[in-house]
N, C-alpha and C positions, 0 to 999 in steps of 0.2 A: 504494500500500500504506500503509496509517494505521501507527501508532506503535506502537500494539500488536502490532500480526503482525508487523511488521520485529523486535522484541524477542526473538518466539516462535522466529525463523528460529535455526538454527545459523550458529557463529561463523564458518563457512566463509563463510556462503552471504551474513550481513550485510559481510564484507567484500568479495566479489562486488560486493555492490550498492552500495555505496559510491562506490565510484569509478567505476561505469561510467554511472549512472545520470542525473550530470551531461552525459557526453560523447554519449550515443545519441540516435540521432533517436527520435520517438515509437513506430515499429513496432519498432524491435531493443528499445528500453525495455519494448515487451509480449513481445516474445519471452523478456526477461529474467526478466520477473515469471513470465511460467510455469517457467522451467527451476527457479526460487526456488521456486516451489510444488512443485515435485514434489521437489526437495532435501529440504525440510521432511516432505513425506509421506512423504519413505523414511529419515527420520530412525531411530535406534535409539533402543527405551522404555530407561526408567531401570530398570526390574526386568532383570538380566542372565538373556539366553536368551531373552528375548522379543522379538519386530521387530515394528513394525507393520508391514502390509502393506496397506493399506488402499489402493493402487494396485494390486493385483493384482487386486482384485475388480472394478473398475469398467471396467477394462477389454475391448474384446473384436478381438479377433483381426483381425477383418471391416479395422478399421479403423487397424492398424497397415501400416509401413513393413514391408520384410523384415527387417531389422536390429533391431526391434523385436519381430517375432515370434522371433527367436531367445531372449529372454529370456521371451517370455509365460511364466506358471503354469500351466499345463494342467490339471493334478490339483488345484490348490485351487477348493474349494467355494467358492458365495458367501457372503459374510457373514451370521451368523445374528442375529436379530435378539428372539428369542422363549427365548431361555437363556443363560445365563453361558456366554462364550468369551474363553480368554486364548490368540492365538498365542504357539507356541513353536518355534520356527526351531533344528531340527537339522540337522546336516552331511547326513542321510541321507534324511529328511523333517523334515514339518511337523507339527505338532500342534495343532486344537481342543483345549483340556484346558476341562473342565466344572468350576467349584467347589463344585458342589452335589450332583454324584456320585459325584465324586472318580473320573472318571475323562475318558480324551477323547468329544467329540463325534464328533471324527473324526480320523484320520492318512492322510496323503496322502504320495507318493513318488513319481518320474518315476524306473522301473525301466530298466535300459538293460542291453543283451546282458554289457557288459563287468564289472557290478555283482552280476552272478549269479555271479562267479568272485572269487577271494579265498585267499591264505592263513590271513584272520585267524579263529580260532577262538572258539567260545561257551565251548570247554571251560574257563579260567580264569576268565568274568566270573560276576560275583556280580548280580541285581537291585538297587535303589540308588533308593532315596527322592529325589523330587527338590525340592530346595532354592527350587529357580526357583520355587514355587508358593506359596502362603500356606499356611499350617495352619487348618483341619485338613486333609490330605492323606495321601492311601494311604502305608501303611509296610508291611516287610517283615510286621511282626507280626501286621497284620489280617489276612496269608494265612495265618497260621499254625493247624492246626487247622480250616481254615473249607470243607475238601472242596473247594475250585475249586485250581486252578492257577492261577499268573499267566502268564495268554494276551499274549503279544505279538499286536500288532495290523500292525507293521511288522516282518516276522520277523528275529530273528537272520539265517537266510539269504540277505535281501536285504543284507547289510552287511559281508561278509567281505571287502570289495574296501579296506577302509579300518580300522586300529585305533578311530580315534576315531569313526566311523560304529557299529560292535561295540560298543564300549562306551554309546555313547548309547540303542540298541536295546533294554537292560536297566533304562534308567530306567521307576519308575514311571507315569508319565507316556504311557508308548506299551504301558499293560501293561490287563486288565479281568478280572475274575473271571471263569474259563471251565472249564467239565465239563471233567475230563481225558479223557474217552474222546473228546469233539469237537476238543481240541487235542491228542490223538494222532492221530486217524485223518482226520475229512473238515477239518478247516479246514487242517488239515498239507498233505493232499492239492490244497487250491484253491492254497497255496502255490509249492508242488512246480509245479503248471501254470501259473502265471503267470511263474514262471522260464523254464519251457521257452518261452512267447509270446514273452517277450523275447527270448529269442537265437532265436526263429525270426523277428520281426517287427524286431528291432537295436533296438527301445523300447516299455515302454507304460507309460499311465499308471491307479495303484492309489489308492484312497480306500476304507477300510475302517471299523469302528465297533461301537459297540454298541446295542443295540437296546429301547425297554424300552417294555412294554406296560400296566404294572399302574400304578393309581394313585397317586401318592408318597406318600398315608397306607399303601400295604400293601406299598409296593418293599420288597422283600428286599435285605437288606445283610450285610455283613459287617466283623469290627473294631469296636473301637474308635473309630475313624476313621468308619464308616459307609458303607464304601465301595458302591455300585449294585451289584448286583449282573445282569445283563443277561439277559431271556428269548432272546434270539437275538441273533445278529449278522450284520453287512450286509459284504459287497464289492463294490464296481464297479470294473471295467476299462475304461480306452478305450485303442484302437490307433489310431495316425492316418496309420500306411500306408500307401499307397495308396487303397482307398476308405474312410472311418471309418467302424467300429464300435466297437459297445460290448455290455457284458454285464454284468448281476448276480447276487450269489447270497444267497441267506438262510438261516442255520442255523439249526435250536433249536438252546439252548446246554443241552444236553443227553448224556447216553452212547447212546442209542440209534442205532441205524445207520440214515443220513442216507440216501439215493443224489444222488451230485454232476446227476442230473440232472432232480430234483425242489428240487434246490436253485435250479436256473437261473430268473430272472426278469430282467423288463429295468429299466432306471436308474428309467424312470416308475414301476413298483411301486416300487421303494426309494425315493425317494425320496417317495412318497404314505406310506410308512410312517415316514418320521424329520424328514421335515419339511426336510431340504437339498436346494438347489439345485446338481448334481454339472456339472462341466464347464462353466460361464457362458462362460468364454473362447474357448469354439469360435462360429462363427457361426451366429445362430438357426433359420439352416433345415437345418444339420450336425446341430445340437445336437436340434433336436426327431424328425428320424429317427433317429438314432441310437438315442435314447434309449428311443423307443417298439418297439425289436425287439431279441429277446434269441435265438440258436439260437448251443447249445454247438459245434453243424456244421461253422457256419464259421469256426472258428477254428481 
């Protein structure tokens, strides 16, 4: 390791390698430098709330230990490379956040039977500007007047299991400009179903979004701030159960009434329409059947 990456490591990891680095023979000395490399990868950024994650991506399933698959990511996307993404690492999910839409690319969460259950209530939280992001960034104000709701993307009802899970829920940041008639009725509804998956299946994993079709000289926005405002929005689920499947849905983001089952497509449509790569971590001959079959049936 040259002088410079040794600098770059955390002070844990430089003193690690200090001492040991004289005494190992040359194969534990490369064992070493790798654990040092992945130390450094899982390091925390300097902007509070954000983590890199830049080992979750690269990894894939196929080729971990078992003990290592107990931490895989399942529900994170792979890295985008074609738009502004800043991760943002909540107790409850994860966030894509966009700075040129001011809103996420995408939220992701490993829903689990016991996470659908909760005392803690939405009834006292308030929406909440989030700080973790630069300016200009969505504020309560740009909703105000602008005929959308702020859609959670990660619902409140996945997070009653945790106060601080509830409160993060209402950040901006996991929030997009949405019809109220579609976040009253059918995206309420894919919600409501993905609860009941989970305690019937004990886990799944959710990657949700927003969708935009019109050109950025004619996107429609809202505020001050300029916030995107989204022609539809994308869900995928995958269950890894027993045999894996997967499903997705696509809404207009509109009042007119949807049926959940012209909603159904599979991950390959969504993802031909947003440009992410959904579930890398599963192994490539899981991940490309899966993807390519969507029937509400089996689930």
């Amino acid at each position: 390791m040259n002088t410079l990456a040794a600098a770059n490591l955390p002070a844990a990891c430089r003193a690690l390698m200090g001492g040991a680095a004289r005494r190992l023979p040359l194969l534990a000395a490369a064992l070493l430098l790798t654990a040092l490399t992945a130390c450094r990868n899982g390091r925390q950024s300097a902007v509070p709330g954000v983590q890199e994650v830049s080992g979750f991506y690269d990894a894939k399933a196929a080729t971990m230990t078992d003990t290592q698959q107990q931490v895989v990511r399942y529900e994170l996307p792979a890295r985008l490379k074609d738009r502004p993404e800043q991760i943002l690492t909540r107790l409850g999910y994860t966030v894509s956040y966009n700075s040129t839409t001011r809103c996420p690319n995408w939220v992701a969460w490993h829903l689990t039977a016991d996470h659908t259950r909760g005392s803690h209530s939405r009834q006292n939280e308030q929406f909440t500007e989030d700080t973790s992001v630069a300016e200009p960034r969505a504020t309560n104000q740009d909703y105000y007047n602008s005929r959308y709701d702020r859609g959670h993307l990660c619902p409140a009802g996945d997070n009653k299991w945790s106060a601080q899970a509830m409160a993060e829920s209402f950040l901006l940041t996991n929030i997009c400009p949405q019809n109220h008639g579609l976040n009253s009725h059918e995206w309420n509804d894919v919600e409501m179903l993905c609860r009941e998956w989970a305690r019937k299946y004990g886990a799944i994993d959710i990657v949700c979004g927003p969708l935009y079709t019109q050109p950025a000289a004619q996107q429609r926005t809202i505020g001050r701030n300029r916030v995107w405002v989204p022609d539809r929005l994308f869900k995928v689920v995958l269950c890894r159960k027993g045999t894996p499947k997967a499903i997705g849905f696509i809404y207009r983001n509109e009042g007119k009434k949807q049926l959940m089952e012209e909603a159904v497509c599979t991950v390959d449509e969504v993802e031909r329409l947003t440009g992410i790569d959904f579930f890398p971590a599963l192994d490539d001959k899981t991940e490309k059947r899966i993807e390519a079959e969507a029937k509400l049936a089996d689930w």
